[in-house]
Backbone as CSV, one residue per row, in Angstrom:
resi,resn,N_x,N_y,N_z,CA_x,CA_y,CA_z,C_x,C_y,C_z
1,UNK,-44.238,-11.811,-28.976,-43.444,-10.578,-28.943,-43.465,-9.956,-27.546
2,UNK,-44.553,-9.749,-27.202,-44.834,-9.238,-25.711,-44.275,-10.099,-24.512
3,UNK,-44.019,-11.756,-24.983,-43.397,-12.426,-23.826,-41.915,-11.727,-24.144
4,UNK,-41.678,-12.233,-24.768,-39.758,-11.818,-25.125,-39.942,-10.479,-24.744
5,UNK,-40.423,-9.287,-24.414,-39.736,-8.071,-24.520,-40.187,-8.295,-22.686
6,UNK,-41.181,-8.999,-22.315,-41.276,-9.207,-20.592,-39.900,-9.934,-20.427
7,UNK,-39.577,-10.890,-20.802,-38.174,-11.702,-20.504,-37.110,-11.071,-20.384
8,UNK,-37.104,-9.981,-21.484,-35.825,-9.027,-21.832,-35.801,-8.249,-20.735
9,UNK,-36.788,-7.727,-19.895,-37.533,-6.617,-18.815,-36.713,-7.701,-17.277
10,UNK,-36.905,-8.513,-17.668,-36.508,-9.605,-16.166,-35.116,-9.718,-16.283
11,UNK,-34.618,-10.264,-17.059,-33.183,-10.396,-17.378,-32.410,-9.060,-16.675
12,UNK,-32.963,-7.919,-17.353,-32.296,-6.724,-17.246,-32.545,-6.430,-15.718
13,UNK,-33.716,-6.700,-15.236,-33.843,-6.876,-13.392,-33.046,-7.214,-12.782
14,UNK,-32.683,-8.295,-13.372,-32.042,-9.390,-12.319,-30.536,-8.862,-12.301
15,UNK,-30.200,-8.744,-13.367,-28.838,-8.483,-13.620,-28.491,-6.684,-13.110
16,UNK,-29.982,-6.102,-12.945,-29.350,-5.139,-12.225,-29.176,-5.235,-10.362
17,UNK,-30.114,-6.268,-10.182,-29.810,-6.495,-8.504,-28.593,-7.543,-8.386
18,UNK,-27.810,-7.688,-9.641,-26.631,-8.433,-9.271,-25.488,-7.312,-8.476
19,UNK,-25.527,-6.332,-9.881,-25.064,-5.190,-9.801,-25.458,-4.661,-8.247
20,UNK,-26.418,-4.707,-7.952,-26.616,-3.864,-6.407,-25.783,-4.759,-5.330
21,UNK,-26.281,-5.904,-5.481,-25.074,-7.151,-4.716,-24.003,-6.646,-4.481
22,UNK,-23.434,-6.476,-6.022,-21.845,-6.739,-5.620,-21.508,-5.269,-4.714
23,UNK,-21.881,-4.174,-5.693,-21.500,-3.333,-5.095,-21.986,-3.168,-3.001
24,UNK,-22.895,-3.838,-3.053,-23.030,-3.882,-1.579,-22.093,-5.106,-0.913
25,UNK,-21.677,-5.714,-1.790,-20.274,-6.843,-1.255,-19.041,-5.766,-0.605
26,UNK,-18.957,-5.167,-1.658,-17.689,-3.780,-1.771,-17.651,-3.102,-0.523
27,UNK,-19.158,-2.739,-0.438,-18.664,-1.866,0.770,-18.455,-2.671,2.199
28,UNK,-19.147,-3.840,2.310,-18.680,-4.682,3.569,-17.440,-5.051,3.419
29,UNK,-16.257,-4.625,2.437,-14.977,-5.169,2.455,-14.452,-3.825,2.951
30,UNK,-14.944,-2.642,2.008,-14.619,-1.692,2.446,-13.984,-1.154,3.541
31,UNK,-15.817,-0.620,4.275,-16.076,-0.486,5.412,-14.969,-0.859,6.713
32,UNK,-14.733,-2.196,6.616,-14.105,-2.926,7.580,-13.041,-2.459,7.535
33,UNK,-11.922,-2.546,6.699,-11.014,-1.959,6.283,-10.757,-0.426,6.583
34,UNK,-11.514,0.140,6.707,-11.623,1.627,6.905,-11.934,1.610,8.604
35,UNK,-12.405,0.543,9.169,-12.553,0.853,10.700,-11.088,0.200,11.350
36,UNK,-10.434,-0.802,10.627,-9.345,-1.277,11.008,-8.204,0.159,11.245
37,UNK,-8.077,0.534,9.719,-6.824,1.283,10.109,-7.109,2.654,10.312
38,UNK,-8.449,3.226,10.843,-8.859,4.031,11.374,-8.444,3.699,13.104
39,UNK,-8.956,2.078,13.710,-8.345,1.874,14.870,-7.026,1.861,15.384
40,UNK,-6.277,1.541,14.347,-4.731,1.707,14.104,-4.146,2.809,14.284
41,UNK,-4.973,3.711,13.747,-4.375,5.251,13.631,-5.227,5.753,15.161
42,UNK,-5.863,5.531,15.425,-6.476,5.788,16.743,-5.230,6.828,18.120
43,UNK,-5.227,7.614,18.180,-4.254,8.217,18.935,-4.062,7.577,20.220
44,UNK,-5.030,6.867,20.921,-4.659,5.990,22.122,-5.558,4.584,22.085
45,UNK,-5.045,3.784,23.312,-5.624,2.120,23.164,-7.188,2.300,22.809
46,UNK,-7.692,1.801,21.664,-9.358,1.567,21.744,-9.765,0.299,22.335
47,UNK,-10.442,0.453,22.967,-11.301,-0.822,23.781,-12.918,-1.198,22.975
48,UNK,-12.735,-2.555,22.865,-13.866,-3.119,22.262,-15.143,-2.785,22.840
49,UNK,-15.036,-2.199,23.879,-16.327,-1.271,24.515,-17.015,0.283,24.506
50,UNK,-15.834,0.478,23.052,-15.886,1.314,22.869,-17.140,1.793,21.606
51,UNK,-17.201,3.309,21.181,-18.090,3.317,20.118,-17.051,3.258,18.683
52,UNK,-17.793,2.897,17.754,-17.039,3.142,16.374,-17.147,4.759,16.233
53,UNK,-18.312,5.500,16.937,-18.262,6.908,16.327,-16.720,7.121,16.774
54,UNK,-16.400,6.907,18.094,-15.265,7.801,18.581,-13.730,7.832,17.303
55,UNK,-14.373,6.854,16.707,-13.116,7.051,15.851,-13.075,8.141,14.360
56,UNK,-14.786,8.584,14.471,-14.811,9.522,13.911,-15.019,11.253,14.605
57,UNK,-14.419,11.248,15.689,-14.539,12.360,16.471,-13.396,12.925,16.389
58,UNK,-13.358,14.207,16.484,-12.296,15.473,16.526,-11.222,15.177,17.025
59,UNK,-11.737,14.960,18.336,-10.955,14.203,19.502,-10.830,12.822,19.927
60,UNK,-9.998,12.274,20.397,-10.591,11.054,21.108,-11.384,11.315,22.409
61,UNK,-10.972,10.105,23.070,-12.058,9.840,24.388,-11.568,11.095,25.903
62,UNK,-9.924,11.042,24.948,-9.123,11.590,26.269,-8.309,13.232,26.054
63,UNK,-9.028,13.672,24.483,-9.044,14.724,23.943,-7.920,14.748,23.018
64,UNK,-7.604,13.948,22.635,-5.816,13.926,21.832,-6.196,14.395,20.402
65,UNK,-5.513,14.953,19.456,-6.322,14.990,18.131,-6.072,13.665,17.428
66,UNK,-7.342,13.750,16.772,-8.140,12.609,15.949,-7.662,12.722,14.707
67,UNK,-7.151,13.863,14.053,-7.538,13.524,12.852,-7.176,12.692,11.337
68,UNK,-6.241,12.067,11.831,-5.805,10.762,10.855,-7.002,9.732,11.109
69,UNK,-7.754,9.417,11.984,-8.229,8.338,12.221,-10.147,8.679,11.942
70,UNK,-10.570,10.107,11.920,-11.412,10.803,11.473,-11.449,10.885,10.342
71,UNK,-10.386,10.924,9.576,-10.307,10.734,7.923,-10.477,9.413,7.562
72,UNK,-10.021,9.064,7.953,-10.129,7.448,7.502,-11.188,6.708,7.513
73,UNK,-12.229,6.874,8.703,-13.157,6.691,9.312,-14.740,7.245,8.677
74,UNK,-14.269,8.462,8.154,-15.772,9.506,7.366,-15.091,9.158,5.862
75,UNK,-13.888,8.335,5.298,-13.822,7.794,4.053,-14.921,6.249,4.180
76,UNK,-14.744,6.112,5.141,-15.727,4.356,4.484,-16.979,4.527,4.834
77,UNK,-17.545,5.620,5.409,-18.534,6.043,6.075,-19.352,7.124,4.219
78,UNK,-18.046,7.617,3.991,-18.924,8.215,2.654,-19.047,6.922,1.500
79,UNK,-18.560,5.860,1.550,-18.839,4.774,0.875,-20.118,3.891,0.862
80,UNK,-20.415,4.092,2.365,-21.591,3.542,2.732,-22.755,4.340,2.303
81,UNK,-22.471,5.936,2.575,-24.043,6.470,2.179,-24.241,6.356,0.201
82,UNK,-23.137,6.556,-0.145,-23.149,6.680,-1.525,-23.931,5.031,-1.935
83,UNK,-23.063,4.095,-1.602,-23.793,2.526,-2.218,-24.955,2.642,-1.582
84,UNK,-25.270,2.926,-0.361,-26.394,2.499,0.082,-27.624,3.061,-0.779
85,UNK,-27.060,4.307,-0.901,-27.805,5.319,-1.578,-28.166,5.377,-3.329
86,UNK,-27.855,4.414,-3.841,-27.200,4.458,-4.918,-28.440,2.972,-5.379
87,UNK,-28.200,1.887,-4.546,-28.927,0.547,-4.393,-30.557,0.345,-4.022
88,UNK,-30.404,1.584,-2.834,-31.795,1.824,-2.586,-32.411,2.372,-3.662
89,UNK,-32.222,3.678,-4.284,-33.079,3.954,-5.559,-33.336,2.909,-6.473
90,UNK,-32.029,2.045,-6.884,-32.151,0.940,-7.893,-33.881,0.319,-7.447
91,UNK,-33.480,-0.189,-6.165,-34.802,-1.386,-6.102,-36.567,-0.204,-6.181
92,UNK,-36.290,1.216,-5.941,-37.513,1.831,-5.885,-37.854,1.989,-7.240
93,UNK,-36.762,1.618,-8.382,-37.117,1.754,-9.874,-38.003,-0.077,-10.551
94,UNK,-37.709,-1.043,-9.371,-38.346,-2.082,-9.729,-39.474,-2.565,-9.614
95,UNK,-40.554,-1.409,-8.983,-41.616,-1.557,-8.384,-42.584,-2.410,-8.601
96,UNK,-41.659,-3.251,-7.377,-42.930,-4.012,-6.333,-42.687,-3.714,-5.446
97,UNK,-44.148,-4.634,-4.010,-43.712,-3.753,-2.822,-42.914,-4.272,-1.743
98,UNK,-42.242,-5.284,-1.924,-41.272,-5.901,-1.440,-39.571,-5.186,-1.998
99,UNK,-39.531,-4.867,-3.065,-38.547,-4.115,-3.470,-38.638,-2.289,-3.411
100,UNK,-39.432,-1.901,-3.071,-39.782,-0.700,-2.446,-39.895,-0.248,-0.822
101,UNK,-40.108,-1.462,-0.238,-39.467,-1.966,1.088,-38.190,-1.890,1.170
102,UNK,-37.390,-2.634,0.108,-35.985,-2.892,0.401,-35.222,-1.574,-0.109
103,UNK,-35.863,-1.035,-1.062,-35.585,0.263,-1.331,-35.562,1.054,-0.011
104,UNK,-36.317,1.608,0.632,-36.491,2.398,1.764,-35.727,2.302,3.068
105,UNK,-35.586,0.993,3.016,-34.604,0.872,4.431,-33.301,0.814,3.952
106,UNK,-32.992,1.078,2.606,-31.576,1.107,2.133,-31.412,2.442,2.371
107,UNK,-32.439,3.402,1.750,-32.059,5.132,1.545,-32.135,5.240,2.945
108,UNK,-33.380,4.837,4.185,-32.635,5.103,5.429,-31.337,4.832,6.010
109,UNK,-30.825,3.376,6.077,-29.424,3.114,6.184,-28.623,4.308,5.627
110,UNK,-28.457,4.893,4.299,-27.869,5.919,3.589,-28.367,7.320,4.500
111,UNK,-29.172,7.582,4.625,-29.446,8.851,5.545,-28.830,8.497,6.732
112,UNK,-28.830,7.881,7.675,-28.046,7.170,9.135,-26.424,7.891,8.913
113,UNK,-26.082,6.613,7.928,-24.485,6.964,8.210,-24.405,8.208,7.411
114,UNK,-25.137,9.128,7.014,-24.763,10.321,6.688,-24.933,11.662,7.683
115,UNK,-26.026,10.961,8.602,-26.106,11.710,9.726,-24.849,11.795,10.809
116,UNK,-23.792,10.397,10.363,-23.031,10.044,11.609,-21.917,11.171,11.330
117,UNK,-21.772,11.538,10.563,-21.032,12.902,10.222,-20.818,14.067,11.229
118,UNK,-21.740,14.182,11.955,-22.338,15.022,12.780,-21.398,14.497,14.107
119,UNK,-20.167,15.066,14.714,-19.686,14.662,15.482,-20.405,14.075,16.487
120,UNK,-19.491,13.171,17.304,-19.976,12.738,18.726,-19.673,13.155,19.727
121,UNK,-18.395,14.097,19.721,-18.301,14.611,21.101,-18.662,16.115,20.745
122,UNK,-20.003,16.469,19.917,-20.314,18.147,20.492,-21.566,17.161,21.120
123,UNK,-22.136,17.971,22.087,-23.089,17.796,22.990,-24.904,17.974,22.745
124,UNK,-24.313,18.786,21.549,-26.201,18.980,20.807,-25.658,17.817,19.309
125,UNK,-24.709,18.142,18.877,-25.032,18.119,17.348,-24.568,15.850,17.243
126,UNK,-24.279,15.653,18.566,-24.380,14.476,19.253,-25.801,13.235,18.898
127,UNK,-26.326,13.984,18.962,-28.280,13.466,19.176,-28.370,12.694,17.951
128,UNK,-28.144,14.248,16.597,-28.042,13.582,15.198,-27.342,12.230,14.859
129,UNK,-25.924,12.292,15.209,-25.229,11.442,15.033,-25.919,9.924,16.033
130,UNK,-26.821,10.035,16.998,-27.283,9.264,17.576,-28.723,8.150,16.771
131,UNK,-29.184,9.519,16.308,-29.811,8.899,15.234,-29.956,8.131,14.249
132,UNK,-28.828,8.863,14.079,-27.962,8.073,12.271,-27.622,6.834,12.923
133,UNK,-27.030,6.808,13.845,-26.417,5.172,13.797,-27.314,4.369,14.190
134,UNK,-28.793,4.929,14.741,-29.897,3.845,14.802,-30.448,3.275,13.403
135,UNK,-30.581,4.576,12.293,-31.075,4.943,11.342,-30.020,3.544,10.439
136,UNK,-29.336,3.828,10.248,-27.919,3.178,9.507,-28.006,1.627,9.888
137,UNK,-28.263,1.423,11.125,-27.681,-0.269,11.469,-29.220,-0.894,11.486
138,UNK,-30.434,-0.209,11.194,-31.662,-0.624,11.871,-32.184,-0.760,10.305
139,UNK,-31.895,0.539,9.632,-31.626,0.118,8.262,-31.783,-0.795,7.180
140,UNK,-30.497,-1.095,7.690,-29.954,-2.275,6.640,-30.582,-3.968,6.991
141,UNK,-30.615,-3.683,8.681,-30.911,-4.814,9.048,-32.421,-5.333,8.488
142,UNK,-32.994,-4.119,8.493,-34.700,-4.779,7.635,-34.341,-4.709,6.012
143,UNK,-33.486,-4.201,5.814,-32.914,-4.350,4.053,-33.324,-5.793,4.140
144,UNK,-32.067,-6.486,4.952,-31.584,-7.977,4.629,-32.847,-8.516,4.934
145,UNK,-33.337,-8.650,6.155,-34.519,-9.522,6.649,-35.389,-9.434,5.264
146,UNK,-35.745,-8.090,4.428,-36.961,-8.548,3.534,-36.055,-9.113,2.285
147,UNK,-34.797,-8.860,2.032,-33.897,-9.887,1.317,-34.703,-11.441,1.250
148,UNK,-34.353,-12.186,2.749,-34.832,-12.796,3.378,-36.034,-13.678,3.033
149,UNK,-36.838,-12.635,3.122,-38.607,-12.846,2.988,-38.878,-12.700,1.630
150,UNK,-37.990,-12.197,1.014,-38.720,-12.307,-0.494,-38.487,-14.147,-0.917
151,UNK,-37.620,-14.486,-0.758,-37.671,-16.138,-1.317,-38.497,-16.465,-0.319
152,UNK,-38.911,-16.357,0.851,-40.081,-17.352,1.566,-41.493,-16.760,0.817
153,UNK,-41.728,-15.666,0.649,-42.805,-15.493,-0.097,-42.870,-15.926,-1.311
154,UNK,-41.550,-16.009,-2.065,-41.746,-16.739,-3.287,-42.206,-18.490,-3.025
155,UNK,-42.424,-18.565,-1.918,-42.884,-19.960,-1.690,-41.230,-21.009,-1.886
156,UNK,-40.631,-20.518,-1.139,-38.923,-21.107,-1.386,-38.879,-21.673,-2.416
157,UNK,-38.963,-21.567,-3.579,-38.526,-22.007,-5.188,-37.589,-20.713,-5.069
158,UNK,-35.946,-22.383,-5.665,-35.271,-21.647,-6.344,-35.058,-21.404,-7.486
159,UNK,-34.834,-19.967,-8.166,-34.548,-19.725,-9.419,-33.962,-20.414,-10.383
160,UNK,-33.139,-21.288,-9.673,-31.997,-21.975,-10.740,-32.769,-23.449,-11.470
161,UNK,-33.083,-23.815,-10.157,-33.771,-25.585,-10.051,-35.356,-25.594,-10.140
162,UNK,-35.969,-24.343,-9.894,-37.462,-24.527,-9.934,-38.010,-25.145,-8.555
163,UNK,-37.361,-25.814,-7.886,-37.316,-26.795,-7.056,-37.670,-26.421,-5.691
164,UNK,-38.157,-26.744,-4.499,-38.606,-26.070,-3.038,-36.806,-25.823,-2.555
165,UNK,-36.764,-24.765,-1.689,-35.842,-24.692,-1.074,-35.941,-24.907,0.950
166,UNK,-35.400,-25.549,1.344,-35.580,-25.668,2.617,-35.196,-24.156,3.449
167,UNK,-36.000,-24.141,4.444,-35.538,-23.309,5.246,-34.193,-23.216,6.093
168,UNK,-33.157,-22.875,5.367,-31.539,-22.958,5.925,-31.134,-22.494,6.981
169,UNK,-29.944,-21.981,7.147,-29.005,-21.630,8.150,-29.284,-20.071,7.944
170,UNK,-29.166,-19.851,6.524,-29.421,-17.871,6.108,-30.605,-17.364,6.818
171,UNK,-31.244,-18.163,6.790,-32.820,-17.288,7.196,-32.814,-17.313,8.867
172,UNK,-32.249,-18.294,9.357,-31.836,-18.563,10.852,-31.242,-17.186,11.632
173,UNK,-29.957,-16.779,10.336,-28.761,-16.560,10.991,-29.423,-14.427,10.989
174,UNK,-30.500,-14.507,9.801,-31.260,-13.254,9.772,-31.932,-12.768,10.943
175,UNK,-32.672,-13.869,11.595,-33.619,-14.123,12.645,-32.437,-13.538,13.865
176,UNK,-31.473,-14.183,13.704,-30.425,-14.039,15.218,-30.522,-12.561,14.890
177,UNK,-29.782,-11.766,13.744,-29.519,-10.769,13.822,-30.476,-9.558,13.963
178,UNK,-31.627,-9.857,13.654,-32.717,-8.901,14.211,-32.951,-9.157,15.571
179,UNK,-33.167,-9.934,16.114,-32.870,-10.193,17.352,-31.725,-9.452,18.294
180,UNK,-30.669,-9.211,17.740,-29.346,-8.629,18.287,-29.793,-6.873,17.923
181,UNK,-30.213,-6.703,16.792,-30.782,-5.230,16.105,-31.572,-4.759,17.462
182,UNK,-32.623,-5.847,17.785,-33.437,-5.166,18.753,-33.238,-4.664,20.323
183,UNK,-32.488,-5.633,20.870,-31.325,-5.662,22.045,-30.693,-4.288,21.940
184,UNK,-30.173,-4.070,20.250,-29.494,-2.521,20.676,-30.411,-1.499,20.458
185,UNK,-31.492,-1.501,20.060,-32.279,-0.874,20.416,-32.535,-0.442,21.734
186,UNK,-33.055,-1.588,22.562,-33.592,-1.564,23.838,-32.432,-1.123,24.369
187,UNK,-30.786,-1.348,24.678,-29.779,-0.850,25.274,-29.601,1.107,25.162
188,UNK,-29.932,1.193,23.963,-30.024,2.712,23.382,-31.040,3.083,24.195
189,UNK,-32.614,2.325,24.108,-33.685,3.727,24.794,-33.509,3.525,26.388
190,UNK,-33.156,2.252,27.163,-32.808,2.492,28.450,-31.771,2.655,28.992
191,UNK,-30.953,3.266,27.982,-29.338,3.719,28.622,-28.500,3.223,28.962
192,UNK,-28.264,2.230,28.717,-27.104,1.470,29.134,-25.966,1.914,28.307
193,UNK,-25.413,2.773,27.853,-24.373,3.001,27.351,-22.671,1.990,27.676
194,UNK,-22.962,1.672,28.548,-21.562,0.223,28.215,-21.716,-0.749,27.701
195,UNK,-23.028,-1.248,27.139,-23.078,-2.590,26.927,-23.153,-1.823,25.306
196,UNK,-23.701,-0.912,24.936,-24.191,-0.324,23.473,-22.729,-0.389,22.541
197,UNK,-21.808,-0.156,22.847,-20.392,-0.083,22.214,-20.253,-1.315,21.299
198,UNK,-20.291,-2.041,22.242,-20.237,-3.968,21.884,-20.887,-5.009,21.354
199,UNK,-22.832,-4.262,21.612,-23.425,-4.485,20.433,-23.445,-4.319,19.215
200,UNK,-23.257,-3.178,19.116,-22.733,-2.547,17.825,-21.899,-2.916,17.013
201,UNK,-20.692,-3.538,17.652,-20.072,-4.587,16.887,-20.314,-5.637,16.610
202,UNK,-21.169,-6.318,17.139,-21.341,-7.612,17.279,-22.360,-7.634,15.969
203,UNK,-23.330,-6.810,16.167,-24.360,-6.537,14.628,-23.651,-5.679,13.620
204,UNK,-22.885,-5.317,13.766,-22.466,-4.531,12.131,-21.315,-5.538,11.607
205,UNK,-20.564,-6.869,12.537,-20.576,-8.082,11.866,-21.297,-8.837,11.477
206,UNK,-22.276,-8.787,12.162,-23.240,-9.756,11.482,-23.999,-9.263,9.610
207,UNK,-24.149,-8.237,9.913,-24.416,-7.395,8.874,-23.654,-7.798,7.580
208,UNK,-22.288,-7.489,8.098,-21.224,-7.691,6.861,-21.492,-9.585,6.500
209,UNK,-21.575,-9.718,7.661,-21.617,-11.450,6.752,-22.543,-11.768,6.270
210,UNK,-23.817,-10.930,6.490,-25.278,-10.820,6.219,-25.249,-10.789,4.525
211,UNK,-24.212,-9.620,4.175,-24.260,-9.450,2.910,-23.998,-10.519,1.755
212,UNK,-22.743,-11.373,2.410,-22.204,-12.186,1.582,-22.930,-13.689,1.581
213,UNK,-23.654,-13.453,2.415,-24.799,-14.952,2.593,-26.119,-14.289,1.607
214,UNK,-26.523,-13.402,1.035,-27.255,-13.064,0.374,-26.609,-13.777,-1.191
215,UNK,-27.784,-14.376,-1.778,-27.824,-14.849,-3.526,-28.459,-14.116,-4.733
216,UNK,-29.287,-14.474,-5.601,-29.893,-13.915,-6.481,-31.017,-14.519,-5.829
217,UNK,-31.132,-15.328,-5.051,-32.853,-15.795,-4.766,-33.292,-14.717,-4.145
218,UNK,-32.714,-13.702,-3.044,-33.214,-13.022,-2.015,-32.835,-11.929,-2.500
219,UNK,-32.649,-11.111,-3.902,-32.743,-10.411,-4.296,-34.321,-9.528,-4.534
């Protein structure tokens, strides 16, 4: 009796971190979508060296009003804190401490892009929004990595086959992207502000593909 009602307890686990999946599929379709025709609506040329905040600013770069492209922009941005926010509690209700990990850097990710709210071109209220987008992309990125690490700690057995799983291309392609996470780090605390624009893109793609290379093993 006590096994079956543990089985019933796992089942209902699993099938709720499917549920966290998809909906974190959603918003990497989202998201993207919301920075596209936010760039579209962009009042003048955006340059890939540019920041994604600027497309949530008042103004643009050259003061024109923003605000078709500010709407559009704080719509996929409230998508993100809500799932993020929403996924992270899920895994703090599954307690272990690998899923209480993944819990935490989700509700940070969710605090980040809720901070990014906080315009970029006022000059104090700037900092916040500086935060958030460390908070938000630094986030998620240790979300995935302990994604990641939970099947290597499971001793790579997969769920389906029982069977060893080799160390793939996913766990590789995790490694690159913390790697790239940290770069914008280091670009952020020593200032390089031209190269920071372009990182930023380069990891919040990786991110999105991050998501869809995730299974039920690295749940």
């Amino acid at each position: 009796m006590e096994k079956k009602k543990f089985n019933v307890q796992v089942e209902e686990i699993q099938k709720s971190r499917k549920i966290g999946l998809y909906l974190l599929r959603a918003m990497a379709i989202i998201y993207p979508i919301a920075i596209i025709i936010a760039i579209l609506t962009y009042p003048e040329p955006y340059s890939i060296f540019e920041y994604l905040s600027n497309l949530g600013g008042a103004t643009s770069i050259n003061g024109l009003s923003n605000t078709t492209s500010q709407i559009i922009y704080n719509s996929g941005l409230t998508i993100n804190v809500i799932i993020c926010m929403i996924v992270g509690i899920r895994y703090l209700f599954y307690k272990t401490k690998l899923d209480t990990y993944k819990g935490i850097f989700l509700i940070l990710s969710s605090i980040g892009a809720g901070l990014l709210f906080f315009p970029c071109d006022d000059n104090i209220l700037n900092w916040f929004h500086r935060i958030g987008g460390i908070l938000f992309l630094l986030g998620f990125v240790l979300f995935l990595f302990f994604c990641q690490f939970t099947r290597f700690r499971n001793k790579k057995i997969s769920l389906d086959t029982k069977e060893s799983v080799k160390f793939t291309f996913d766990k590789i392609f995790y490694i690159i992207i913390v790697l790239i996470s940290l770069s914008y780090l280091v670009v952020y605390i020593i200032g390089l502000w031209e190269y920071a624009g372009l990182i930023q893109k380069i990891l919040l793609t990786g991110m999105f593909i991050g998501i869809f290379i995730l299974d039920k093993e690295d749940l």
